[in-house]
ZALO-509868 format. One record per residue (C-alpha): y, x, z; residue number from 1. Coordinates in steps of 0.2 Angstrom, whole numbers, plus 5000, padded with zeros to 4 digits. Last residue first. Example, Ala and Ser with C-alpha at 12.3 -4.5 7.8 and 13.67 -1.06 7.14 Angstrom:
BEGIN
py;px;pz;num
4995;5068;5036;2
4978;5062;5039;1
// end
This chain:
BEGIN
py;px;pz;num
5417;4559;4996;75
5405;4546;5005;74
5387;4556;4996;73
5397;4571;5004;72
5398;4563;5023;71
5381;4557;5022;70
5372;4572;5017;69
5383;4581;5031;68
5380;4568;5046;67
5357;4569;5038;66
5359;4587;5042;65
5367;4588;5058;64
5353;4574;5063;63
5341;4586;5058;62
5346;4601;5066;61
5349;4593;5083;60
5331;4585;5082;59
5324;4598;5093;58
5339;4600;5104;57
5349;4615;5104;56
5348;4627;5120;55
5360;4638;5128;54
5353;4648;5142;53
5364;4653;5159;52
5358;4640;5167;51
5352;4625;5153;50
5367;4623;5142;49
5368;4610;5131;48
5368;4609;5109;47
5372;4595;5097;46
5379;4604;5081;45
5395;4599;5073;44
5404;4600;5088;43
5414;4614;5083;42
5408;4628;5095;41
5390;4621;5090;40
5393;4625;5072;39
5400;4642;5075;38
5385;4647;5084;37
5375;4642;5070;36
5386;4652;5058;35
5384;4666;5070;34
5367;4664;5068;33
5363;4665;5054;32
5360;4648;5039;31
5344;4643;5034;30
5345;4625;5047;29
5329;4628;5055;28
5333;4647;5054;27
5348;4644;5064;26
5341;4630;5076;25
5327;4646;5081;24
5341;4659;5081;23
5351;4647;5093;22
5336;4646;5104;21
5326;4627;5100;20
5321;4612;5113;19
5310;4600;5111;18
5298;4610;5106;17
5279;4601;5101;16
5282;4602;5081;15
5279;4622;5083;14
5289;4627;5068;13
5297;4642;5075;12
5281;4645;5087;11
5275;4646;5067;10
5287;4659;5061;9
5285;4670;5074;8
5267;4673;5074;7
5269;4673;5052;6
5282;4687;5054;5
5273;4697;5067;4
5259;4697;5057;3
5240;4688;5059;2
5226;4700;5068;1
// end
């Protein structure tokens, strides 16, 4: 029987999601999630409401990413 940890971890990675939880961007990006939360206040993260449920695209995290590398290779 696999752990909780590795269960998680892989519907974490599952390549098919289009959309990602808070936690789930968060631990994409290595960062908590109150930082994550903080980064989707500010704009810096794409996310959308769903109902009550906030969601973060699959290729949000990414595309943050890639925004940040380009703006410190500029600077």
């Amino acid at each position: 029987m696999p752990h909780l940890h590795a269960v998680a971890s892989r519907a974490t990675d599952d390549p098919t999601l289009i959309l990602l939880t808070v936690e789930e961007a968060a631990r994409r990006l290595r960062v908590g999630r109150t930082t994550c939360f903080a980064l989707i206040r500010s704009g810096a993260l794409e996310s959308l409401t769903i109902g009550t449920l906030r969601r973060v695209p699959a290729d949000a995290p990414a595309a943050y990413l890639a925004r940040r590398r380009a703006e410190q290779h500029a600077a």
